[in-house]
C-alpha positions in Angstrom: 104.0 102.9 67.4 104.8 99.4 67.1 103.4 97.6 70.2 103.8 94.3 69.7 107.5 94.4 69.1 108.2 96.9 71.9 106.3 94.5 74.3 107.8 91.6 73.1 111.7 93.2 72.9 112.5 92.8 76.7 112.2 88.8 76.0 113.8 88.6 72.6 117.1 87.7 74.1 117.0 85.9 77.5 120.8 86.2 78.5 120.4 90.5 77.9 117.5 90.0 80.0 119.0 88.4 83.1 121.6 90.9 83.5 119.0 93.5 83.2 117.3 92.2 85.8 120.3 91.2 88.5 121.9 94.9 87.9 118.2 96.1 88.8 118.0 94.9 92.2 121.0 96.5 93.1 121.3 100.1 94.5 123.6 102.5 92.5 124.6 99.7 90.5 121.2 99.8 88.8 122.4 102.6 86.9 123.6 100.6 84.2 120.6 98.7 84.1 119.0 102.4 83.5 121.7 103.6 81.0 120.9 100.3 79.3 116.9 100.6 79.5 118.3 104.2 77.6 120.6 102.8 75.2 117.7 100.8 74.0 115.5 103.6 73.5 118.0 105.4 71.6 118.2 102.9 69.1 114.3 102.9 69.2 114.5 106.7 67.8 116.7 105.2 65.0 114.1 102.3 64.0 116.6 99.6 65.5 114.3 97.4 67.3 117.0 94.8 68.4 118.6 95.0 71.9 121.9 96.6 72.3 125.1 94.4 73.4 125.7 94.3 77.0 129.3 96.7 76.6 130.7 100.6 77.4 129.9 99.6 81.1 130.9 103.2 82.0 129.1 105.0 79.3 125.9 102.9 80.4 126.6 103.9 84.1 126.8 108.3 83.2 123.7 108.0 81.2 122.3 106.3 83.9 123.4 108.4 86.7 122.7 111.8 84.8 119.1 110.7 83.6 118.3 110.3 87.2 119.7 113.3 88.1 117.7 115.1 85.3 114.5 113.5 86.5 115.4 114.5 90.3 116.0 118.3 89.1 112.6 118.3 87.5 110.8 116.7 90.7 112.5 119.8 93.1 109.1 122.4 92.6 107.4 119.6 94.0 109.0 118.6 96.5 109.9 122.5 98.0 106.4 122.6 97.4 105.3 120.5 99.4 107.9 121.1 102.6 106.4 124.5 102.5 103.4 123.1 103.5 104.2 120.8 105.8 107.1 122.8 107.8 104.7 124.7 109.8 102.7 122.1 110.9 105.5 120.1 111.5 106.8 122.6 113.3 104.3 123.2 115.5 102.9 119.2 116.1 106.7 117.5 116.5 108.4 119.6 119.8 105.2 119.0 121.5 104.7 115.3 120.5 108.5 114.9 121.7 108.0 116.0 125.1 105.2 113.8 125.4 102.0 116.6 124.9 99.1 116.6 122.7 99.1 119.3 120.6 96.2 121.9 120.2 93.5 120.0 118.0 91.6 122.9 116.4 95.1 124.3 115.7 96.1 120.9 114.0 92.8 120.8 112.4 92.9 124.6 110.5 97.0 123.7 110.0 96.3 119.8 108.0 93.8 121.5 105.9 96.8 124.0 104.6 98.9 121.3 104.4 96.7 118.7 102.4 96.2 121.6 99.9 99.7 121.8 99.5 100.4 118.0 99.1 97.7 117.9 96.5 99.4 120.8 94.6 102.7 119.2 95.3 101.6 115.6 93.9 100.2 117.5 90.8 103.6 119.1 90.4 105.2 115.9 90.7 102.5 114.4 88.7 103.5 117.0 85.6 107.5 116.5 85.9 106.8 112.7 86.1 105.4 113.4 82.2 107.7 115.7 81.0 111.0 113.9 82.8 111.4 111.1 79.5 110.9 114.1 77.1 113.9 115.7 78.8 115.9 112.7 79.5 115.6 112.0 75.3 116.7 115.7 74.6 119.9 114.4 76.6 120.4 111.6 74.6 120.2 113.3 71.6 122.6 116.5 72.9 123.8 117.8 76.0 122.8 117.3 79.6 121.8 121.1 79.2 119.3 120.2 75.9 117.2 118.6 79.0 116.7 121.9 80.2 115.3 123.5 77.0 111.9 123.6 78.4 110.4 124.8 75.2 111.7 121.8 73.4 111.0 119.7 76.0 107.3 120.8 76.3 106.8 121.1 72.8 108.0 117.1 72.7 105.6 115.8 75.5 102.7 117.8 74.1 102.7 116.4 70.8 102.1 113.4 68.9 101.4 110.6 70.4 103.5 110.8 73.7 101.1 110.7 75.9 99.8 107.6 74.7 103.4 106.1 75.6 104.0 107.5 78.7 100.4 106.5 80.2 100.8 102.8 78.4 104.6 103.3 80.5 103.4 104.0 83.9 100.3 101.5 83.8 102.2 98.4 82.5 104.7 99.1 85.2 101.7 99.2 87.8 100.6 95.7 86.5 104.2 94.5 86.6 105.0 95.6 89.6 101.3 94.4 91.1 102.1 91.1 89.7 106.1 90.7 89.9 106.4 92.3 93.1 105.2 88.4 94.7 108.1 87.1 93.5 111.2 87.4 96.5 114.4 88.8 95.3 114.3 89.9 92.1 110.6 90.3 91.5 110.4 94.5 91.7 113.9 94.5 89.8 112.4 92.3 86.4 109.3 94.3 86.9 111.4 97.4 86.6 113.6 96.6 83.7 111.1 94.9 81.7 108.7 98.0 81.8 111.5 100.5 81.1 112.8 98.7 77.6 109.2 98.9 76.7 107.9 101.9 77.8 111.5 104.0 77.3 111.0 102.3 73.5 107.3 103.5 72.9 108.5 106.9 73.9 111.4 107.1 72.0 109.2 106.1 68.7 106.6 108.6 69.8 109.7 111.3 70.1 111.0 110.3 66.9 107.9 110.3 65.3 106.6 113.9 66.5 110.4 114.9 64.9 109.7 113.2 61.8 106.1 114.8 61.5 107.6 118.3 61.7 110.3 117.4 58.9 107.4 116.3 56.5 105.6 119.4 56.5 108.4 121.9 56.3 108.7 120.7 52.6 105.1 121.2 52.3 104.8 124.6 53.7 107.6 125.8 51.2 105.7 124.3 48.2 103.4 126.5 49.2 
């Protein structure tokens, strides 16, 4: 992977980067700013390191829309997951906090210790379709909206090569970002946002593409063989 230019691309042209950011701090219309962030990594997979033109406004907007849609689909175990857990308790501690009681302690005591188990199963769920999600957004970008739901390719993807590296050099330079750009009033959590997704969508995409090329080297080998 080639760091320095992925880290360096968001800022390689400033007018690109300011509608980025001004289409990230605004809800639903952020979708193009997500179908752009996508756009880029596509080119990424095709060793085109430049920034794509600000144009196909609608095509940005689908890809956009459907890759969150993709993600949300993969976050549902989760999040049924954890409701499971939490209904009963929530069941039993919310009609008797409304009409102004205090709910059976011991019984609230055995029920949060069910329910924390739960949440921490949950968050590992939503931990593992966090990972996965970019490996099945790119099968989208490269097919259909159903390729993101080959979950043998998509496994095979995120457990190869070296996605994993990209994905955990993603989520913590967001974290800094964010930490850092989240100060700044306005726009701050919208720049932090874009910024981190041209660069971390575009080390994934290389890491994608790589794990692809990889394969397609030692098919010709095997058959020498």
């Amino acid at each position: 992977m080639d760091f320095e230019t992925n880290f360096k691309k968001p800022f390689t042209d400033v007018k690109k980067l300011l509608i980025g950011i001004l289409l990230s701090i605004v809800p639903v219309v952020n979708f193009l700013a997500v179908g752009y962030m996508l756009e880029t990594a596509r080119k990424s997979m095709k060793k085109d390191t430049s920034l794509p033109e600000w144009e196909g406004w609608s095509d940005l907007f689908v890809k956009g829309l459907l890759s969150i849609v993709i993600e949300a689909i993969y976050f549902i175990p989760a999040a049924i997951v954890g409701l499971i857990f939490m209904w009963p308790v929530m069941i039993k501690a919310m009609p008797m906090m409304m009409a102004g009681q205090i709910p059976n302690i011991g019984e609230m005591i055995a029920g949060m210790g069910s329910m924390m188990m739960g949440l921490g199963l949950a968050a590992l769920l939503a931990l593992f379709a966090a990972y996965i999600a970019p490996s099945a957004i790119f099968h989208f970008l490269n097919g259909t909206f159903a390729d993101a739901f080959k979950f043998g390719d998509v496994l095979k993807k995120a457990f190869s090569g070296t996605y994993g590296m990209a994905w955990t050099l993603f989520i913590l330079y967001s974290m800094v970002l964010g930490s850092v750009l989240g100060y700044v009033p306005y726009v701050g959590s919208g720049a932090a946002t874009f910024i981190a997704g041209i660069t971390g969508f575009s080390l994934i995409a290389e890491a994608f593409s790589g794990s692809s090329e990889a394969k397609a080297a030692k098919a010709p080998a095997k058959k020498r063989k």
